[in-house]
C-alpha positions, 0 to 999 in steps of 0.5 A, a space after each residue: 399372221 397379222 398382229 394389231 396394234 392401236 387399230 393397225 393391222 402389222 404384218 411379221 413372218 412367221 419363224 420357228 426353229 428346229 435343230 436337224 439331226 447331226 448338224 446342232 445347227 438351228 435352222 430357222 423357217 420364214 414364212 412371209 404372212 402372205 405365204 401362210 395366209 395361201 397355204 390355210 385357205 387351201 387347208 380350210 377349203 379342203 377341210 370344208 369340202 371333206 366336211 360336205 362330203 362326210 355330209 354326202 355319206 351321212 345322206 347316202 349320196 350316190 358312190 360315184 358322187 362321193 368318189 369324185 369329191 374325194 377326188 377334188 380334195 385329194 387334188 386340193 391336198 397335193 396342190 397345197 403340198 406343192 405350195 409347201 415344197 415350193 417355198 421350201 425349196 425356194 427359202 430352206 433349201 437355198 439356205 441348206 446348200 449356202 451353210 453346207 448344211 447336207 443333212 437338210 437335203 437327205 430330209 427334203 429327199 425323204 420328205 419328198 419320197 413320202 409326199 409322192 406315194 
């Protein structure tokens, strides 16, 4: 995210603070600008394509055509997943395993699991 001050556009990360379960220990998540600004292109575009193909539906558009749509944005969500788990694995996992904080690993295991299905 971007704020701006006196005409100046001024970058800051982005933070935000849960408690994980067990632990009482708040763990900070830092997303640098650039790292939020890729993963929400990918969501808009994403968001966009589903919206042409609700077009295609609503028009009657051939099946096979539909099905081939659906699966460019099922490709474009597992990909903007893998830029999450990335980041993930670079920032908090790294901080987890620094301050034995294990339970956050049993989450990311979880959290991976159900992104696979």
């Amino acid at each position: 995210m971007a704020h701006t001050h006196g005409g100046e556009v001024q970058p800051h990360e982005h933070t935000h603070e849960h408690t994980h379960e067990g632990s009482g220990a708040p763990h900070r998540h830092v997303h640098t600008p650039e790292e939020n600004k890729a993963v929400l292109n990918r969501l808009s575009r994403a968001i966009g394509h589903l919206e042409s193909i609700r077009k295609m539906v609503e028009d009657g558009r051939d099946c096979s055509e539909v099905l081939i749509q659906l699966s460019a944005v099922k490709s474009a969500l597992n990909n903007t997943g893998k830029v999450i788990l990335k980041n993930h694995l670079e920032h908090c996992l790294v901080e987890a395993v620094q301050t034995n904080q294990w339970e956050m690993i049993d989450e990311l295991t979880e959290a991976i699991d159900r992104f696979i299905k």
